[in-house]
C-alpha positions as CSV (number, residue, x, y, z in Angstrom):
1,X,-108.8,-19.8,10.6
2,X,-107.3,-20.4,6.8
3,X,-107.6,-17.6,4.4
4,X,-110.4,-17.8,1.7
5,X,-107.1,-18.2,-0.9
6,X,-103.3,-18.3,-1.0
7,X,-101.5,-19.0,-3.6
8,X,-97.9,-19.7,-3.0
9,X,-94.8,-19.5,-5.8
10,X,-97.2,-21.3,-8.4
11,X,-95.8,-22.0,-11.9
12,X,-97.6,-22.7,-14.7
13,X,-95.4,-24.0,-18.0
14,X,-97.0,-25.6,-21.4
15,X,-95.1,-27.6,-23.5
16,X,-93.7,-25.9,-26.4
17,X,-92.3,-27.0,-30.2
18,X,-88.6,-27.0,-28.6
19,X,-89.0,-26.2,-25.0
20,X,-91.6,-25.6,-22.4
21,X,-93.5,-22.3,-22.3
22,X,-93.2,-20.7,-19.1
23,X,-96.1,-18.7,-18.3
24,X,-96.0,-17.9,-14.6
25,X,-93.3,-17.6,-12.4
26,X,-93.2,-17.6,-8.7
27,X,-96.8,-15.9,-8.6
28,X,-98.0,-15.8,-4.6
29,X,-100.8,-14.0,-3.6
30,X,-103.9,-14.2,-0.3
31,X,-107.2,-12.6,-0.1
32,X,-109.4,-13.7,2.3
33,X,-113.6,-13.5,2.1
34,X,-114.4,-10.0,1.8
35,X,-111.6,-8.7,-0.2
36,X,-111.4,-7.8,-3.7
37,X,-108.5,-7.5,-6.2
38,X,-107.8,-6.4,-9.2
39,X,-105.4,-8.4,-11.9
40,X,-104.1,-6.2,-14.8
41,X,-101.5,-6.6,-17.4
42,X,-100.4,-6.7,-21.3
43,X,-102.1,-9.3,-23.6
44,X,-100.4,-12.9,-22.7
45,X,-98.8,-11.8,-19.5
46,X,-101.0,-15.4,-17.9
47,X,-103.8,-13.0,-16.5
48,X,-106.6,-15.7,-17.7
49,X,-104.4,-18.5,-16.8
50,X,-103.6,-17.0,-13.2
51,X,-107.8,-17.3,-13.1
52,X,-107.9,-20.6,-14.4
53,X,-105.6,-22.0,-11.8
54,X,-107.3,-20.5,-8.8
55,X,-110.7,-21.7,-10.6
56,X,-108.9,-25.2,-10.2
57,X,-109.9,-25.2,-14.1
58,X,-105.9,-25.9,-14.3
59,X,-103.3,-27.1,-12.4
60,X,-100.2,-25.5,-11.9
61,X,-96.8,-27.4,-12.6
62,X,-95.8,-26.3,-9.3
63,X,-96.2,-24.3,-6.0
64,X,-99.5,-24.4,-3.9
65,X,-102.7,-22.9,-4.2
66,X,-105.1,-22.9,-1.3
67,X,-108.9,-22.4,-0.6
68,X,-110.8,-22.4,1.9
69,X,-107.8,-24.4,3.5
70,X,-108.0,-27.3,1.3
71,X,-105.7,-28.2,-1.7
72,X,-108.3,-29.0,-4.4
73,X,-106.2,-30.5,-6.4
74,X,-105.7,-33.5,-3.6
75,X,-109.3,-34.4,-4.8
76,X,-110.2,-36.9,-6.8
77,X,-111.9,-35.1,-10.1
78,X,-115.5,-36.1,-9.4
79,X,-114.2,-35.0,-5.7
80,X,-112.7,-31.1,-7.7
81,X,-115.7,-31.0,-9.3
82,X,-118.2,-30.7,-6.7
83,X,-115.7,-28.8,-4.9
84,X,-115.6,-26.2,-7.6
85,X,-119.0,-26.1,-8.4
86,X,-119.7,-25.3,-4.5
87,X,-117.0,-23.0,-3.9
88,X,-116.5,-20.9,-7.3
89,X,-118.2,-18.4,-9.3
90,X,-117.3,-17.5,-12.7
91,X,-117.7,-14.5,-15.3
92,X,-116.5,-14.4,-18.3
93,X,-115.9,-11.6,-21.2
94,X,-118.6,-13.4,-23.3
95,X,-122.0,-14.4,-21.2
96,X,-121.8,-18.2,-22.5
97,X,-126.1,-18.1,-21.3
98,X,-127.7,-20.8,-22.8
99,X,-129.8,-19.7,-25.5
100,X,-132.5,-22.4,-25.9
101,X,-133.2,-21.8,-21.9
102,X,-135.1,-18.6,-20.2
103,X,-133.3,-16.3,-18.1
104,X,-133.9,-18.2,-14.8
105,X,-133.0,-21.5,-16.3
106,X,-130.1,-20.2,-17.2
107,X,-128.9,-19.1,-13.7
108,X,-130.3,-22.2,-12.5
109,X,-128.1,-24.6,-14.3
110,X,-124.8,-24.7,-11.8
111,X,-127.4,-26.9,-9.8
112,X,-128.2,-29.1,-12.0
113,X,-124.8,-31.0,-11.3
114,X,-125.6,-32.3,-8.2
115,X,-129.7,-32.9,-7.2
116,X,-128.6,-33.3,-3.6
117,X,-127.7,-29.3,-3.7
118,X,-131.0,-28.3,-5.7
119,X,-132.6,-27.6,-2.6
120,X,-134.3,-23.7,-2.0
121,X,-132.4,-22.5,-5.2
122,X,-134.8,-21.6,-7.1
123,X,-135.8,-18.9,-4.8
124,X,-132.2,-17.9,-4.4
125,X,-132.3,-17.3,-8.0
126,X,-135.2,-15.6,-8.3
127,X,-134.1,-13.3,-5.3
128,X,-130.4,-12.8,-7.1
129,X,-132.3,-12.1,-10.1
130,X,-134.1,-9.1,-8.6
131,X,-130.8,-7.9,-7.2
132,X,-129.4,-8.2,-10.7
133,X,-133.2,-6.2,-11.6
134,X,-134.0,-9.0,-13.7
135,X,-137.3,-9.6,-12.0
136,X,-139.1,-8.7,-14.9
137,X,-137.3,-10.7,-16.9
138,X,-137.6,-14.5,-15.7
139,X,-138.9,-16.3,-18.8
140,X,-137.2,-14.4,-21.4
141,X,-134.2,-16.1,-23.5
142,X,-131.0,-14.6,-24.1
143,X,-131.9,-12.9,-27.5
144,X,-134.6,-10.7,-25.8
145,X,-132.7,-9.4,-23.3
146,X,-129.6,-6.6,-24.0
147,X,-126.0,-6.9,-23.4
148,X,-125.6,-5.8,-20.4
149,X,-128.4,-7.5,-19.2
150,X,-127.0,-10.7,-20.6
151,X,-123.9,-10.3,-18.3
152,X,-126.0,-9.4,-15.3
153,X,-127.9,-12.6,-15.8
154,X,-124.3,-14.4,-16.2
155,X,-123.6,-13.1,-12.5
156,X,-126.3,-13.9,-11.2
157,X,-125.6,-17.5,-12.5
158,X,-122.0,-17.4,-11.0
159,X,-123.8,-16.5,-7.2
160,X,-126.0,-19.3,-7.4
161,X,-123.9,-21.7,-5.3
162,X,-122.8,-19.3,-2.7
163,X,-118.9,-19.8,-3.8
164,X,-116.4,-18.1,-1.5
165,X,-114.3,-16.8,-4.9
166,X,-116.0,-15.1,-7.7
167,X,-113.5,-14.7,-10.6
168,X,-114.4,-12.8,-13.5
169,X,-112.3,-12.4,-16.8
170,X,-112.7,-9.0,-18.5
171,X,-116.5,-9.2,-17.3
172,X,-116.7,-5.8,-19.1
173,X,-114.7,-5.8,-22.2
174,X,-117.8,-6.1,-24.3
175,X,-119.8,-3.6,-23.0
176,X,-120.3,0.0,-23.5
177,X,-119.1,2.5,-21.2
178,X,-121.8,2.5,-19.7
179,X,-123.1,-1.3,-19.7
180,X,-119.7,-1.7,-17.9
181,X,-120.0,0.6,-15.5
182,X,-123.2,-0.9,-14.0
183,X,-121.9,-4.0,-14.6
184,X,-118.7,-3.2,-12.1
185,X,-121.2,-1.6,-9.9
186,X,-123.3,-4.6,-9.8
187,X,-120.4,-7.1,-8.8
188,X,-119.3,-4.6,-6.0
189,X,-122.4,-5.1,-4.7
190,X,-123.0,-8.1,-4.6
191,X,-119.6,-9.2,-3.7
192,X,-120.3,-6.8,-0.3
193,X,-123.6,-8.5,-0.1
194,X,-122.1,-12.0,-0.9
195,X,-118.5,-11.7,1.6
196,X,-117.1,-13.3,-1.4
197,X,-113.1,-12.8,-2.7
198,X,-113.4,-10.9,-5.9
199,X,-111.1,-11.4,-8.4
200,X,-111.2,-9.3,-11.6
201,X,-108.9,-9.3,-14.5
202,X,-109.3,-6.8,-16.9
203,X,-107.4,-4.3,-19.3
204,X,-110.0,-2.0,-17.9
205,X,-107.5,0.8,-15.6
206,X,-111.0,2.5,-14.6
207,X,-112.2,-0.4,-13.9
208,X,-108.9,-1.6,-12.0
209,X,-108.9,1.7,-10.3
210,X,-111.7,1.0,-7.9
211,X,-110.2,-2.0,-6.4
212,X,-108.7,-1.9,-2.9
213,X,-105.9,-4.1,-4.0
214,X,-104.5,-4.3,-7.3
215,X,-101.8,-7.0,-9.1
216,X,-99.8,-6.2,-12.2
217,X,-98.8,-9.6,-13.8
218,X,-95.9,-9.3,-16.7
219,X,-93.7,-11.7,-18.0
220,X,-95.3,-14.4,-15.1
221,X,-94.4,-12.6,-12.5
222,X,-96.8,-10.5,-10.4
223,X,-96.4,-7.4,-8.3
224,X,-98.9,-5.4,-5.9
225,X,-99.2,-2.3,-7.3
């Protein structure tokens, strides 16, 4: 059976004023469903672009990256973009909830994509909702609701689906101490719940600290730590 993810000696340049920008280099990695790691690292070391590749929100400019045993980037895009509304979950830093739409709206909108998927996820969000203990708050819009509550919603949102991978980027670097720390409590849980991989980058070493596996990424190269 193929792991959840492998990535295998990806690069990732950007052109540059005189030369290309080389961002990663030679970055391999696998986590399979159930597993969560950590990504950590100084400002610009390509933490957020490592996600964005294996979010298949990028490609790289070379080496492989696997999931579920499939090469998304063979797809055609409206072929990678059912694929990766399916298949990944994502939390960001900043909510990004929709504030003209109440709380359940809100986590409901992944499904909106595709009608033939629609089917018995309403409950699932209401039932994600309660795990999140946002029963109460259903109908309320973003404004009402507090920070951390905001980014509970968002991962609720990011479940919807069922994805295998949930990647989350700094998913508590605006938070409190202790906003963050239910926060990171909440995404252990579910991800237990969920079997999903967890990925996490964050500047947060508590935060990094609880993770069974943990990657440094500096100057594009990674290391298990």
């Amino acid at each position: 059976m193929s792991l959840a993810l492998e990535v295998k000696n990806v690069h990732k340049s950007y052109d540059g004023d005189a030369q290309p920008v080389e961002v990663l280099r030679g970055v391999s990695l696998e986590l399979d469903r159930g597993e969560a790691m950590a990504i950590t690292g100084p400002s610009g070391s390509g933490k957020s672009t490592l996600l964005h590749l294996i979010g298949t929100l990028d490609q790289p400019s070379a080496g492989t990256i696997s999931i579920e045993g499939k090469n998304p980037f063979d797809l055609s895009e409206p072929e990678l973009a059912r694929f990766r509304n399916r298949t990944v979950g994502f939390v960001f830093q900043d909510h990004h909830l929709l504030p003209q739409y109440s709380v359940l709206e809100n986590v409901l909108l992944p499904t909106l994509a595709f009608p033939d998927q629609r089917q018995g996820k309403e409950e699932r969000a209401r039932e994600l909702l309660e795990a999140v203990s946002l029963q109460h708050r259903l109908t309320h819009r973003p404004a009402e609701l507090s920070g951390g509550e905001r980014q509970r919603a968002s991962v609720a949102r990011a479940l919807i689906n069922g994805p295998s991978l949930l990647l989350c980027d700094e998913p508590t670097g605006s938070l409190d101490h202790q906003n963050a720390a239910a926060v990171a409590d909440l995404l252990f849980k579910l991800h237990g719940q969920e079997k999903t991989v967890l990925i996490v980058v964050t500047h947060s070493l508590e935060l990094a600290g609880r993770f069974q596996r943990r990657f440094d990424l500096r100057e594009g190269r990674c290391s298990e730590a």
